[in-house]
PDB file of N, CA, C and O in Angstrom:
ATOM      1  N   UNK A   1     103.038  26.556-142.749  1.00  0.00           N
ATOM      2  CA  UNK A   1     102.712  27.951-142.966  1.00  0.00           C
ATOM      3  C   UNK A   1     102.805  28.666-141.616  1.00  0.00           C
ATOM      4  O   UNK A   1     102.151  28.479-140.590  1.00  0.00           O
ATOM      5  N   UNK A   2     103.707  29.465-141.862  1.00  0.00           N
ATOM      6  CA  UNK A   2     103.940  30.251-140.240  1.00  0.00           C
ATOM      7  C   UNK A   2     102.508  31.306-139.755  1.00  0.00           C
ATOM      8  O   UNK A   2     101.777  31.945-140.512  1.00  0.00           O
ATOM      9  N   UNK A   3     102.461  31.230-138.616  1.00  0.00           N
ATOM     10  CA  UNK A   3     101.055  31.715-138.152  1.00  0.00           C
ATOM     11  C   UNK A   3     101.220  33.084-137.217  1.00  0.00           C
ATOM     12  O   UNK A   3     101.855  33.120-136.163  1.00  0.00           O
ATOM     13  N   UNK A   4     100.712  33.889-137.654  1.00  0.00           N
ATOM     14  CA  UNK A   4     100.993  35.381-137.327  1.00  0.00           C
ATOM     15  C   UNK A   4      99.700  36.105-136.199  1.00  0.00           C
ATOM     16  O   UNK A   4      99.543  37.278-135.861  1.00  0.00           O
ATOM     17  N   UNK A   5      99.185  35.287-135.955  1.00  0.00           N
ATOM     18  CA  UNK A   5      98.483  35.496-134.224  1.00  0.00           C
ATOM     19  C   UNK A   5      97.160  34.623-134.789  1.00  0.00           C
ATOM     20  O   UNK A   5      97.023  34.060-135.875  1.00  0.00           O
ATOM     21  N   UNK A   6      96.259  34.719-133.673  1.00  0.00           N
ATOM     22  CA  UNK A   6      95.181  33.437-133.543  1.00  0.00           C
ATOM     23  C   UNK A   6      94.289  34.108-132.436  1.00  0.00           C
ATOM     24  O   UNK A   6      94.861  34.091-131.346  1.00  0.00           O
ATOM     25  N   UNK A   7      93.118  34.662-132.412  1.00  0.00           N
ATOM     26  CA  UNK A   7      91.921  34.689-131.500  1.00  0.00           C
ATOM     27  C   UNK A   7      90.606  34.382-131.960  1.00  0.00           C
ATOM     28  O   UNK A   7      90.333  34.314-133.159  1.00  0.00           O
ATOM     29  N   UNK A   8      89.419  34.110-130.634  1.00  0.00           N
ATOM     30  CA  UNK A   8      88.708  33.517-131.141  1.00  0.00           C
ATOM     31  C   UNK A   8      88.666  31.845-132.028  1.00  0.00           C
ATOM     32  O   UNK A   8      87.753  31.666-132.834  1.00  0.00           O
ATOM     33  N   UNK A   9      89.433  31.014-131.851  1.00  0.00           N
ATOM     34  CA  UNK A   9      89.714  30.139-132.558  1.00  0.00           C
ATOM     35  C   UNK A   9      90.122  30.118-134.367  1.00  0.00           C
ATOM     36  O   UNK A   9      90.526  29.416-135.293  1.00  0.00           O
ATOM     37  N   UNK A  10      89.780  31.105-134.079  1.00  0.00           N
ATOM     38  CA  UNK A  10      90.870  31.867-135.872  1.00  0.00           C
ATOM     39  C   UNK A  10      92.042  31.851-135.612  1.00  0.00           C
ATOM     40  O   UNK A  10      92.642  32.446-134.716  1.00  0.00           O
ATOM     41  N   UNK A  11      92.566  30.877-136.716  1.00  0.00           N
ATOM     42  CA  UNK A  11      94.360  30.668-136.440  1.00  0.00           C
ATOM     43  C   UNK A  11      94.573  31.546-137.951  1.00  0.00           C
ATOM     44  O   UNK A  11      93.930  31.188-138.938  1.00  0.00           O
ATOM     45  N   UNK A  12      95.817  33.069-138.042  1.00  0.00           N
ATOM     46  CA  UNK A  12      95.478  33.627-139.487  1.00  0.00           C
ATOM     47  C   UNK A  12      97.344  33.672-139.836  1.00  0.00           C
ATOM     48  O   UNK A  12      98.215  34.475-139.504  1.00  0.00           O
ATOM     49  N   UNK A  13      97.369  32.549-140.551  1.00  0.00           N
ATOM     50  CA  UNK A  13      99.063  32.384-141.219  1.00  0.00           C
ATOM     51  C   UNK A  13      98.985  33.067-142.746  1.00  0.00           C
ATOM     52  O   UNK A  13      98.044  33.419-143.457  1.00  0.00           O
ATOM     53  N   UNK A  14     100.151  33.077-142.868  1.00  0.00           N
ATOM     54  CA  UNK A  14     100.627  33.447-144.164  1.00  0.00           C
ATOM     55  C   UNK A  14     102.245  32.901-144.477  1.00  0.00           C
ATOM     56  O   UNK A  14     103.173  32.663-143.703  1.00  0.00           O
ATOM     57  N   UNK A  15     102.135  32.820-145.913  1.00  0.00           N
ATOM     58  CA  UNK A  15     103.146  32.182-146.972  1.00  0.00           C
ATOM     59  C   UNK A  15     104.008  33.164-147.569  1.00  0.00           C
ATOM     60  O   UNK A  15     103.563  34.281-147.832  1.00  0.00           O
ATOM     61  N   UNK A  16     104.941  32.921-147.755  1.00  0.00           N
ATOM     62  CA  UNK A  16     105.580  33.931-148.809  1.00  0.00           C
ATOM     63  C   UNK A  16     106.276  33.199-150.170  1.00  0.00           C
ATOM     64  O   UNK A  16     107.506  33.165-150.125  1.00  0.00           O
ATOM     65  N   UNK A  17     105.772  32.725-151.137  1.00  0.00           N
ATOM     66  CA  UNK A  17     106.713  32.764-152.288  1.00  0.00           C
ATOM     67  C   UNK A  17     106.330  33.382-153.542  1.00  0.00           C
ATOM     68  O   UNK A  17     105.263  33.938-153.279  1.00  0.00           O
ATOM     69  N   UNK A  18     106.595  33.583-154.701  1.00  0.00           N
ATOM     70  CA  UNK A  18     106.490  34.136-156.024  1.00  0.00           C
ATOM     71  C   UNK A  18     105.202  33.983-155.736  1.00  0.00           C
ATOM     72  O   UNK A  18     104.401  34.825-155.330  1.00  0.00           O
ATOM     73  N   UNK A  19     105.021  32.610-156.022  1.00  0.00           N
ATOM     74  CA  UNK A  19     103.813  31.984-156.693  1.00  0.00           C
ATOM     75  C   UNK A  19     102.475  32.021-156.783  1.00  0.00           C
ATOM     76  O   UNK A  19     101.609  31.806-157.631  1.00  0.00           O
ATOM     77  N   UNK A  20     102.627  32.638-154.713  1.00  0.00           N
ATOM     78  CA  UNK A  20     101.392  33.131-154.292  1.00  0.00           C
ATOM     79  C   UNK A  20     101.253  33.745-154.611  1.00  0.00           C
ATOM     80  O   UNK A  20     102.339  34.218-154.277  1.00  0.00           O
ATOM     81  N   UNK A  21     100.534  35.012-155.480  1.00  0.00           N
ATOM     82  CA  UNK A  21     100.068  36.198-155.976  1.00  0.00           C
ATOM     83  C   UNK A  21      98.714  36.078-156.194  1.00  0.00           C
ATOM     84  O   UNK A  21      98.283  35.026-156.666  1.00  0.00           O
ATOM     85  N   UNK A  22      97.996  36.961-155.933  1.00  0.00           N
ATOM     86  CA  UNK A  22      98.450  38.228-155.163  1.00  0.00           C
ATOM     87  C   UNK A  22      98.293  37.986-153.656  1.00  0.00           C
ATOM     88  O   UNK A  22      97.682  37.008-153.225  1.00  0.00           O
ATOM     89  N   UNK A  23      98.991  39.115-152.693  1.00  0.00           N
ATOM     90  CA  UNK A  23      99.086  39.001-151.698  1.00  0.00           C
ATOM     91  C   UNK A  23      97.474  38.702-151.118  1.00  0.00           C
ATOM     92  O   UNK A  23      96.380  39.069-151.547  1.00  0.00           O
ATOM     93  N   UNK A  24      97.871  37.868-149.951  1.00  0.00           N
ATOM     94  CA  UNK A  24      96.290  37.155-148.864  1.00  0.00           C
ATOM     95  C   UNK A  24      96.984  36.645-148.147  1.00  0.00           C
ATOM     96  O   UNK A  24      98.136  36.423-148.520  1.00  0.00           O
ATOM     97  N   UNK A  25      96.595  36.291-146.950  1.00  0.00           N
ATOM     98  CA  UNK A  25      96.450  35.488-145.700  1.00  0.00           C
ATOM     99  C   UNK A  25      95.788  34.286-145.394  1.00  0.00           C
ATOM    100  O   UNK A  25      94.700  34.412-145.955  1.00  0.00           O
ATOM    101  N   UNK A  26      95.811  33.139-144.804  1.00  0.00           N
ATOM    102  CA  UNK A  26      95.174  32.651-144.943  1.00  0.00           C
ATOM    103  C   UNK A  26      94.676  32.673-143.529  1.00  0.00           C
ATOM    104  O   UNK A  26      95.356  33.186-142.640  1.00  0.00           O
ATOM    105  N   UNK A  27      93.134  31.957-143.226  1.00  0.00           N
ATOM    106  CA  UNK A  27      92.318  31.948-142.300  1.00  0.00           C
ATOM    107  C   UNK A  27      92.170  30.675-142.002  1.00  0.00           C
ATOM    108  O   UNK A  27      92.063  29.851-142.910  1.00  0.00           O
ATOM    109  N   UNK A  28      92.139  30.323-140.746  1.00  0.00           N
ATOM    110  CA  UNK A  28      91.514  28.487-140.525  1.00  0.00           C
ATOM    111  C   UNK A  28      90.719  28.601-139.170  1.00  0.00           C
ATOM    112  O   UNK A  28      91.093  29.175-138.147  1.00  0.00           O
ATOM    113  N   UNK A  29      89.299  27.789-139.433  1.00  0.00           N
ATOM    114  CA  UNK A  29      88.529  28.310-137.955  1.00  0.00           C
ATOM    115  C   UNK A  29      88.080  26.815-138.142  1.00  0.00           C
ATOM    116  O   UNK A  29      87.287  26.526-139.038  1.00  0.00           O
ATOM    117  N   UNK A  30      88.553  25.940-137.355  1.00  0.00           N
ATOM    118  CA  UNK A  30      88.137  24.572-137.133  1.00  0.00           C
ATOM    119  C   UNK A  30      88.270  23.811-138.542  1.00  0.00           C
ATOM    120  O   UNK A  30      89.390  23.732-139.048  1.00  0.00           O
ATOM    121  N   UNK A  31      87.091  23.218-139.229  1.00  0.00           N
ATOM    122  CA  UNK A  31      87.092  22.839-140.631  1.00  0.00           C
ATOM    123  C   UNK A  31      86.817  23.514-141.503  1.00  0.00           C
ATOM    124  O   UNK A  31      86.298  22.894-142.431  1.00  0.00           O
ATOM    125  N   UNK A  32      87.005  25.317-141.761  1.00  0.00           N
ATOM    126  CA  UNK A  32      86.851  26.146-142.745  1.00  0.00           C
ATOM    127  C   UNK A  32      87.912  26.608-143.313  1.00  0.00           C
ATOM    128  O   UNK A  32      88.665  27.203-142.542  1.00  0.00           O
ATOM    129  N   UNK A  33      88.115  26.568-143.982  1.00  0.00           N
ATOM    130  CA  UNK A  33      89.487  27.169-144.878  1.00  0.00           C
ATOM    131  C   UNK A  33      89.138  28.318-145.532  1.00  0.00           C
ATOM    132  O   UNK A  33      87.995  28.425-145.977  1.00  0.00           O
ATOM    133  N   UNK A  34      90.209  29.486-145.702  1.00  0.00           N
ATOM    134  CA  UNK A  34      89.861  30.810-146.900  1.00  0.00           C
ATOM    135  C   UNK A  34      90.672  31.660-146.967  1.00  0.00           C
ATOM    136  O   UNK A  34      90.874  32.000-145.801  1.00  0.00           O
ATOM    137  N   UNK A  35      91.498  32.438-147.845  1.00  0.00           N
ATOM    138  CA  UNK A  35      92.211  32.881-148.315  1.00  0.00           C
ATOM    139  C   UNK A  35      91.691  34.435-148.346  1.00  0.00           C
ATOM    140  O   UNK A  35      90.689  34.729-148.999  1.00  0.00           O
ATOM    141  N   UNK A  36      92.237  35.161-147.795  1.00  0.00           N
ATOM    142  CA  UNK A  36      91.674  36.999-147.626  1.00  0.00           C
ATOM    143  C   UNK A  36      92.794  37.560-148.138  1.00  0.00           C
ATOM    144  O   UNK A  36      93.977  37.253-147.989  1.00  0.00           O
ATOM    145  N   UNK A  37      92.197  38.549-148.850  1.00  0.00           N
ATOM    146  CA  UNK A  37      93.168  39.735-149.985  1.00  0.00           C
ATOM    147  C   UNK A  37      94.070  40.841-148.935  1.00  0.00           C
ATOM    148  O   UNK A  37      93.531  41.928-148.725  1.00  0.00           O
ATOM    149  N   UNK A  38      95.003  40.653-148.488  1.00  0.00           N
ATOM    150  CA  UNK A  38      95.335  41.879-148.108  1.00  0.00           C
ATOM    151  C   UNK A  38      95.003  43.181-148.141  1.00  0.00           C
ATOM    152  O   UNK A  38      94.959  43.999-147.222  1.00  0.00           O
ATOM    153  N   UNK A  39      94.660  43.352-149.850  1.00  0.00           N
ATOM    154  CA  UNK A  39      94.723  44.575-150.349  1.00  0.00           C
ATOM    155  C   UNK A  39      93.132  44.828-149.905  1.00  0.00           C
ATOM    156  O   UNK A  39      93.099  45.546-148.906  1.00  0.00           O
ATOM    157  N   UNK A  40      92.411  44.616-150.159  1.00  0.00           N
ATOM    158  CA  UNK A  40      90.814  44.572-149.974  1.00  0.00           C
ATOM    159  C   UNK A  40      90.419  43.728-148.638  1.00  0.00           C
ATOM    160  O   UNK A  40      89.224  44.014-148.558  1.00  0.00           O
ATOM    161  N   UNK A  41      90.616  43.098-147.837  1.00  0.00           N
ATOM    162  CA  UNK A  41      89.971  42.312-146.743  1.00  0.00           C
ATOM    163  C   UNK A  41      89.276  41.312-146.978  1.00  0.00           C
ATOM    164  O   UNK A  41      89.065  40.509-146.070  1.00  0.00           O
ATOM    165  N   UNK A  42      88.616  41.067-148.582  1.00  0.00           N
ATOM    166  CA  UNK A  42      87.902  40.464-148.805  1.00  0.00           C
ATOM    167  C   UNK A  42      88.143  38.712-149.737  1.00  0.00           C
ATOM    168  O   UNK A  42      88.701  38.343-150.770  1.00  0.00           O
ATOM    169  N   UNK A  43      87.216  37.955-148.439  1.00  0.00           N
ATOM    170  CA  UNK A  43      87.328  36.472-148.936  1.00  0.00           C
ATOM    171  C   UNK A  43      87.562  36.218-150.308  1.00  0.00           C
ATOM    172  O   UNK A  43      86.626  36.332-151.099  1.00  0.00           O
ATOM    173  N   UNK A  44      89.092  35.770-150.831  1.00  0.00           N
ATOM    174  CA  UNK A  44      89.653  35.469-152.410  1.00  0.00           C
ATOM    175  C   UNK A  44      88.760  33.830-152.536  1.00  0.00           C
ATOM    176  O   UNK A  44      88.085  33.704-153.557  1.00  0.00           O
ATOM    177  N   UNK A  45      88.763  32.961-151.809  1.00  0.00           N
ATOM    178  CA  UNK A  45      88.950  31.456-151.538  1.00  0.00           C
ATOM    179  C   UNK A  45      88.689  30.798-150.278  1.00  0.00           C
ATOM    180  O   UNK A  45      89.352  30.939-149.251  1.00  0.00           O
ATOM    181  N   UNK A  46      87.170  29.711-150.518  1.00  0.00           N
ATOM    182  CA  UNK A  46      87.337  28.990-149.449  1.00  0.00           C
ATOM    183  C   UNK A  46      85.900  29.587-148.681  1.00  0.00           C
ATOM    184  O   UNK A  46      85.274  30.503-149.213  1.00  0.00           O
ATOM    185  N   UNK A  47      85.519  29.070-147.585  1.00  0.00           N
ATOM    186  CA  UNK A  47      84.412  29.495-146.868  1.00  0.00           C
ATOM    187  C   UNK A  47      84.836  29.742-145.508  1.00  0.00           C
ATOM    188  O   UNK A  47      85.827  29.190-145.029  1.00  0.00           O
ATOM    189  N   UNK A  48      83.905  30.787-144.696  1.00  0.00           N
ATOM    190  CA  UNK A  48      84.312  30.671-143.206  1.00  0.00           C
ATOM    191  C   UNK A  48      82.219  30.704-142.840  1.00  0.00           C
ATOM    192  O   UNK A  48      81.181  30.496-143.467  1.00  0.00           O
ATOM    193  N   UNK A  49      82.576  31.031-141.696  1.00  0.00           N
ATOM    194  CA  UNK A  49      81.165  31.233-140.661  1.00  0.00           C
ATOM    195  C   UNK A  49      80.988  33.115-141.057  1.00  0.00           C
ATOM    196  O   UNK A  49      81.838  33.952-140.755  1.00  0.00           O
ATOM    197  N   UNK A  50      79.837  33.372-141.690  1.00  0.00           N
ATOM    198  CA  UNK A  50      79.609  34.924-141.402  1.00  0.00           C
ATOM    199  C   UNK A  50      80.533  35.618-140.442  1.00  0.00           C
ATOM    200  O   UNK A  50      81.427  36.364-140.841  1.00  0.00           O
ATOM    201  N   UNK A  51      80.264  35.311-138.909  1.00  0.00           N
ATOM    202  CA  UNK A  51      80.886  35.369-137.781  1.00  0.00           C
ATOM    203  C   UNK A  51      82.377  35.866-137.925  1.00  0.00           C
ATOM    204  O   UNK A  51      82.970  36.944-137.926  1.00  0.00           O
ATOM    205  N   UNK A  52      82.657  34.608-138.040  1.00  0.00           N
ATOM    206  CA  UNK A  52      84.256  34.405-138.323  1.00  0.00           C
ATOM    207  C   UNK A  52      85.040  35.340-139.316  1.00  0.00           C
ATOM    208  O   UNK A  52      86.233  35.591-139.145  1.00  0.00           O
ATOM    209  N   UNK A  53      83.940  36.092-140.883  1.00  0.00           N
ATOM    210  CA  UNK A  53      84.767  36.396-141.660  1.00  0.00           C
ATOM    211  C   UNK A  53      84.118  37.906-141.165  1.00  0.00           C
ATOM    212  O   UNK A  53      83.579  38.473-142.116  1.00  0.00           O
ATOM    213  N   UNK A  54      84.080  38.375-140.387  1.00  0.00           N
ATOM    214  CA  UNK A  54      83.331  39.816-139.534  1.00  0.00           C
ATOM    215  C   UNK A  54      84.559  40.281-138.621  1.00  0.00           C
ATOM    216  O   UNK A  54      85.051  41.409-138.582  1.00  0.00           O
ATOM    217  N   UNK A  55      85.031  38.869-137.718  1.00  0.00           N
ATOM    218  CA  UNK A  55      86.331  38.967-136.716  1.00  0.00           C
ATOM    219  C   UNK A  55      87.282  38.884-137.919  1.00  0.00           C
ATOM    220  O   UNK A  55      88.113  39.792-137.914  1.00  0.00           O
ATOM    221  N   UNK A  56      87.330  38.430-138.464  1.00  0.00           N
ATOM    222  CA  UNK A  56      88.840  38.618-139.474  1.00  0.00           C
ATOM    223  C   UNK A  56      89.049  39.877-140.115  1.00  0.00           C
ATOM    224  O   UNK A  56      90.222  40.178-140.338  1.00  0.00           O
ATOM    225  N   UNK A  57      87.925  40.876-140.543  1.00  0.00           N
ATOM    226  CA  UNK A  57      87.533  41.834-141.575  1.00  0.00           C
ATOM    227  C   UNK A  57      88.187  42.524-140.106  1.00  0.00           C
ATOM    228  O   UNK A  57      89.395  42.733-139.992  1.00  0.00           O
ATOM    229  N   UNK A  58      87.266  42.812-139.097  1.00  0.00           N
ATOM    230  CA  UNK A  58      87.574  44.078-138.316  1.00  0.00           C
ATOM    231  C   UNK A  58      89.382  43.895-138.162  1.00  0.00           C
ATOM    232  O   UNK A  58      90.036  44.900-138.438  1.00  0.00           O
ATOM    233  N   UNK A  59      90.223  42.496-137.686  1.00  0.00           N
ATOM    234  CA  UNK A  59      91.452  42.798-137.281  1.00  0.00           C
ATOM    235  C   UNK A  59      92.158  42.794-138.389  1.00  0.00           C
ATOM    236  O   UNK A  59      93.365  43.029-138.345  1.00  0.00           O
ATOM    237  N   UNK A  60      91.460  42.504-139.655  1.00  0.00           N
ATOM    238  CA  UNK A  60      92.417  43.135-141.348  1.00  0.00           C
ATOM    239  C   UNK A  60      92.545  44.555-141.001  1.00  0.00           C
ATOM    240  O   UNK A  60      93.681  45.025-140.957  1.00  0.00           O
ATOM    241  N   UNK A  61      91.521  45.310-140.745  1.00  0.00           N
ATOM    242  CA  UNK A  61      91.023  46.682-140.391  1.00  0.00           C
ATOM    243  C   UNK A  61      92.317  47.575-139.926  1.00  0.00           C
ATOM    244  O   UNK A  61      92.661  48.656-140.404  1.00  0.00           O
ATOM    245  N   UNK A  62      93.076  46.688-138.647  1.00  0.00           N
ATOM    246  CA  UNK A  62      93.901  47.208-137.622  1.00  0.00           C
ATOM    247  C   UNK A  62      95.399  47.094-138.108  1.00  0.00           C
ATOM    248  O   UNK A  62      96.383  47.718-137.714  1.00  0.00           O
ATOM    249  N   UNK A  63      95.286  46.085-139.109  1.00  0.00           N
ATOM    250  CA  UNK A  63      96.542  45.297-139.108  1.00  0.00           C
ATOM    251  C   UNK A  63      96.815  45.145-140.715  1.00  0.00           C
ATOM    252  O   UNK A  63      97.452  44.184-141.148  1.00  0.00           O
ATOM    253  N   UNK A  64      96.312  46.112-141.523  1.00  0.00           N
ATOM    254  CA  UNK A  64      96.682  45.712-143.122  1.00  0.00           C
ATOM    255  C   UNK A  64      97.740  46.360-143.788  1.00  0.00           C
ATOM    256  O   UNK A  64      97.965  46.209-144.989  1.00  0.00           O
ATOM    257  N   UNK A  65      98.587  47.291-142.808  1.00  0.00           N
ATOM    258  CA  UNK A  65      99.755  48.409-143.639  1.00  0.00           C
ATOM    259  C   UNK A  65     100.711  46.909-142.860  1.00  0.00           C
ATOM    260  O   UNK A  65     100.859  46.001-143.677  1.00  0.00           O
ATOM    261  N   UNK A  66     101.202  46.677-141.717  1.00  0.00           N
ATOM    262  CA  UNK A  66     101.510  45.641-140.888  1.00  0.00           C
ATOM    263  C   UNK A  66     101.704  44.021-142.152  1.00  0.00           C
ATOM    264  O   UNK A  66     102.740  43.511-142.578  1.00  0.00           O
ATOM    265  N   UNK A  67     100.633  43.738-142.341  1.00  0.00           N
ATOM    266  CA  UNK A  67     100.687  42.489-143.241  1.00  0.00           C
ATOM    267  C   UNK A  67     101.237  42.761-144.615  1.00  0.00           C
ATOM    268  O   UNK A  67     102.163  42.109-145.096  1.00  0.00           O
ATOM    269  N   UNK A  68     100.442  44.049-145.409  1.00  0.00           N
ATOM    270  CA  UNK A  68     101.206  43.959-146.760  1.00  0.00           C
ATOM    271  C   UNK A  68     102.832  44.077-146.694  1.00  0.00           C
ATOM    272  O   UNK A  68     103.642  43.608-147.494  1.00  0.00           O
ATOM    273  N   UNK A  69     103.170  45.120-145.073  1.00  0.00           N
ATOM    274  CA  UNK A  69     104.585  44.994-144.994  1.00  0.00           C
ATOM    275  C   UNK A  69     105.383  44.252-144.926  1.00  0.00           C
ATOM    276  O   UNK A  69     106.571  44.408-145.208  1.00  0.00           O
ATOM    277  N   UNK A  70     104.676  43.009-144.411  1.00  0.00           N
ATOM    278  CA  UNK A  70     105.302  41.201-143.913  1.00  0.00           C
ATOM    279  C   UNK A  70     105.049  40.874-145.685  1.00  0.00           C
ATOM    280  O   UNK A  70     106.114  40.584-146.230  1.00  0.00           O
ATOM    281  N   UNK A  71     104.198  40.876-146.349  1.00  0.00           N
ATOM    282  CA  UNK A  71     104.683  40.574-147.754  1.00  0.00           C
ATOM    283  C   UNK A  71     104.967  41.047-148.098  1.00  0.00           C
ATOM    284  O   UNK A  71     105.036  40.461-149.178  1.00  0.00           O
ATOM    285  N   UNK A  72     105.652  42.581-148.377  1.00  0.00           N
ATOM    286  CA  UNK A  72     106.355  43.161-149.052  1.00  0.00           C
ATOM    287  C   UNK A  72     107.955  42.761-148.558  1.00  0.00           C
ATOM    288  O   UNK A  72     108.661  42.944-149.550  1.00  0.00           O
ATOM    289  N   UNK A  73     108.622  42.384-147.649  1.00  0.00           N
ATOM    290  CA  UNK A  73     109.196  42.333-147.561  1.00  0.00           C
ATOM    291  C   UNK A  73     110.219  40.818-146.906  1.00  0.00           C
ATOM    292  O   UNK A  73     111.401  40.593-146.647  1.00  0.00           O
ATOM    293  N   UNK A  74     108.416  39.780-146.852  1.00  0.00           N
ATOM    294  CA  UNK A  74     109.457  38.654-146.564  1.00  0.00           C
ATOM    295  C   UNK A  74     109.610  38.236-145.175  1.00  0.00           C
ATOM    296  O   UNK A  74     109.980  37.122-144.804  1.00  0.00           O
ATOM    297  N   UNK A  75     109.274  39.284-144.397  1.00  0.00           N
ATOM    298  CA  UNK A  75     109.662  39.255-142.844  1.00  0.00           C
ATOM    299  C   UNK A  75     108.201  39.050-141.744  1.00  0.00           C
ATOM    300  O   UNK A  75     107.242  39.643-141.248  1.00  0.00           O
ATOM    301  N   UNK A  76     108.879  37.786-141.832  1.00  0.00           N
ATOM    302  CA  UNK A  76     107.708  37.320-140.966  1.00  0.00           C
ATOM    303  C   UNK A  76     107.196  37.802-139.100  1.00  0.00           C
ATOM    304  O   UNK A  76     108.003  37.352-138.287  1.00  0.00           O
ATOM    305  N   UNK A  77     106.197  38.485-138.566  1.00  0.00           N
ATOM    306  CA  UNK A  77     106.314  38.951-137.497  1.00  0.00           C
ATOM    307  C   UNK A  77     104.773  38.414-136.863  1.00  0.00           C
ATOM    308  O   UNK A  77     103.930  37.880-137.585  1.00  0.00           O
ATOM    309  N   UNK A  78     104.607  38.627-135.584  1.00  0.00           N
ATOM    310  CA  UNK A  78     103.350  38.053-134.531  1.00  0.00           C
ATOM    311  C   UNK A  78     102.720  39.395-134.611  1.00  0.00           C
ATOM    312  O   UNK A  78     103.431  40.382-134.424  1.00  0.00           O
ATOM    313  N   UNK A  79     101.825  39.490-134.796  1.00  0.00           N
ATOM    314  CA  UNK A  79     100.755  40.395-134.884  1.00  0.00           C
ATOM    315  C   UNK A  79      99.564  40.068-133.432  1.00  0.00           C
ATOM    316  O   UNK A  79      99.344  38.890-133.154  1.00  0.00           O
ATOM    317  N   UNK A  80      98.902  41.146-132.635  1.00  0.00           N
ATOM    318  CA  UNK A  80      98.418  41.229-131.406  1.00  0.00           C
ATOM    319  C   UNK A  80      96.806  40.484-132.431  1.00  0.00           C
ATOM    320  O   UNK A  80      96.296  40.785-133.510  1.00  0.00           O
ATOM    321  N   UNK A  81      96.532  39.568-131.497  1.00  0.00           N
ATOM    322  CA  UNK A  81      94.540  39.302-131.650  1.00  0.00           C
ATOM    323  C   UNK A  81      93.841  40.598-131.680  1.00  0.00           C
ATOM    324  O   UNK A  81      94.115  41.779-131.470  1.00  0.00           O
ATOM    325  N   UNK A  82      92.987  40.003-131.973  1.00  0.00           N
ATOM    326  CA  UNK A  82      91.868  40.676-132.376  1.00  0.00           C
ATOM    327  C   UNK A  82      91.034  40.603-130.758  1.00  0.00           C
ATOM    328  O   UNK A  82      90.704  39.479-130.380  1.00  0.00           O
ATOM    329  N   UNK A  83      90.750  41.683-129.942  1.00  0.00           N
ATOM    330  CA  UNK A  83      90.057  41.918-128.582  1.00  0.00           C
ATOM    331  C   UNK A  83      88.220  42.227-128.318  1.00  0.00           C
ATOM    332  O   UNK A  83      87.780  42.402-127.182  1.00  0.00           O
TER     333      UNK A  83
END
């Protein structure tokens, strides 16, 4: 799964095929796994640390016209951390 930036020890990739629907991202912070909605920010699947799903929410915040565009269209790009 190609990985579209990483701070804080949050590594946040995403997939592209049919199958996945609806669009999300996925999140990995050591041994937590979870799946976040593009459309909403909010945890679909999986658990993180409060913490962790606070830093993911704010850089969904910055970066969600950016991601639905990488699934809308397939094209995978590096997106800046979260500061």
């Amino acid at each position: 799964m190609p990985e579209i930036t990483r701070f804080y020890g949050i590594v946040i990739k995403i997939f592209f095929t049919r199958e996945h629907n609806p669009p999300h991202f996925h999140a990995v912070y050591g041994e937590y796994n979870a799946e976040i909605s593009i459309e909403t920010g909010e945890m679909m699947e999986g658990d993180l640390p409060q913490r962790a799903q606070d830093m993911i929410k704010d850089w969904w915040k910055l970066h969600q016209k950016e991601i639905m565009e990488m699934w809308n269209t397939k094209t995978l790009q590096k997106l800046p951390p979260l500061k």
